[in-house]
C-alpha positions as CSV (number, residue, x, y, z in Angstrom):
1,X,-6.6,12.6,-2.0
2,X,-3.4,13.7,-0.4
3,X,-0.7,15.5,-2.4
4,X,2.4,12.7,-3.5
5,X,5.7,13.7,-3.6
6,X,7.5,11.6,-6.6
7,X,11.2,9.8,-5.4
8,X,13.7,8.5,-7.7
9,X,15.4,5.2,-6.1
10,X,18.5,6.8,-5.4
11,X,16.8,8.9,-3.0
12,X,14.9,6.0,-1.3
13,X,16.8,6.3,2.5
14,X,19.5,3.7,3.2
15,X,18.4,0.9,5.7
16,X,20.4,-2.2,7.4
17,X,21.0,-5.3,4.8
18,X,19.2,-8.5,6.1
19,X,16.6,-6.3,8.0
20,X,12.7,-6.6,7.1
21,X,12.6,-3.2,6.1
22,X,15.5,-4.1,3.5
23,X,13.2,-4.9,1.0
24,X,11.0,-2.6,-1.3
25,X,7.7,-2.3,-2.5
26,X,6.0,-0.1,-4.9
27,X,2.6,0.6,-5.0
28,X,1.2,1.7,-8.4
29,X,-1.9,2.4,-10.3
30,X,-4.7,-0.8,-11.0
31,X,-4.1,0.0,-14.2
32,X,-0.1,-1.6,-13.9
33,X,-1.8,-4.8,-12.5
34,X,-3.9,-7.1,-13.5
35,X,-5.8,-7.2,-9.9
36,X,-9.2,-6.6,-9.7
37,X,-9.6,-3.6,-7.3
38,X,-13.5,-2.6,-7.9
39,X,-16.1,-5.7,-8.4
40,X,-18.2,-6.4,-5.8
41,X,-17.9,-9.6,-3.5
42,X,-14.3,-10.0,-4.9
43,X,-11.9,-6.7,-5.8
44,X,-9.6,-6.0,-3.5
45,X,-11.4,-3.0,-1.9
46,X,-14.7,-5.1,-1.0
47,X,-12.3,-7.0,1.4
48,X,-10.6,-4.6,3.3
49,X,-13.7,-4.3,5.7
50,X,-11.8,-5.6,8.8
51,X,-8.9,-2.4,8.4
52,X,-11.5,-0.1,9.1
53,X,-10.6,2.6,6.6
54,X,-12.5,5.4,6.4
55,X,-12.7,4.3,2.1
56,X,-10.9,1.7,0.5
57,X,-8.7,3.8,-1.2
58,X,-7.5,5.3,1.8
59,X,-5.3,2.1,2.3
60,X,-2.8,3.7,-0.7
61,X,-2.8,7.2,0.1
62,X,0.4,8.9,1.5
63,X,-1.3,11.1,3.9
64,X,-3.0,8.6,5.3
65,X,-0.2,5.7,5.6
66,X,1.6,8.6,7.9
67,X,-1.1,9.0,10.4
68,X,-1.6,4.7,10.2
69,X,0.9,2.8,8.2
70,X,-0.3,-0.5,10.1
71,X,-3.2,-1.7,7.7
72,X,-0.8,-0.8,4.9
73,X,2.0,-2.8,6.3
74,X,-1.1,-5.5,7.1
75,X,-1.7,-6.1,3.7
76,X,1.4,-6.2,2.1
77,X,2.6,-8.7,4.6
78,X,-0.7,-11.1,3.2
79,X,0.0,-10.1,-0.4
80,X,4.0,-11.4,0.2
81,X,3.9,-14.5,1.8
């Protein structure tokens, strides 16, 4: 695992109002959600075969969103709409 810097929202970075990037999202721990990360055939992790992560979990760690932010951005554009 990468090493995570904690923010406070005051020091998220200002963007454009009425821009995509205008709205937030947090990622947390599974154990906030009631989302089923783990089970085979149908936890999250077992279908994020077509991102080609090196692991699952990959998909939510900082060090790896900056080298690719794309599957992350992927996702999160399913999970929203």
């Amino acid at each position: 695992m990468h090493e995570q810097k904690s923010r406070k929202p005051e020091e998220a970075p200002d963007l454009p109002r009425g821009s995509v990037k205008d709205a937030r999202c947090a990622v947390t721990g599974s154990a906030l959600l009631a989302a089923d990360f783990r089970s085979p055939g149908t936890g999250l992790y077992s279908q994020l075969e077509e991102y080609n992560l090196p692991d699952p979990q990959a998909l939510f760690e900082i060090g790896f969103f900056r080298l690719n932010p794309q599957p992350f951005h992927t996702l999160a554009k399913v999970c929203m709409s």
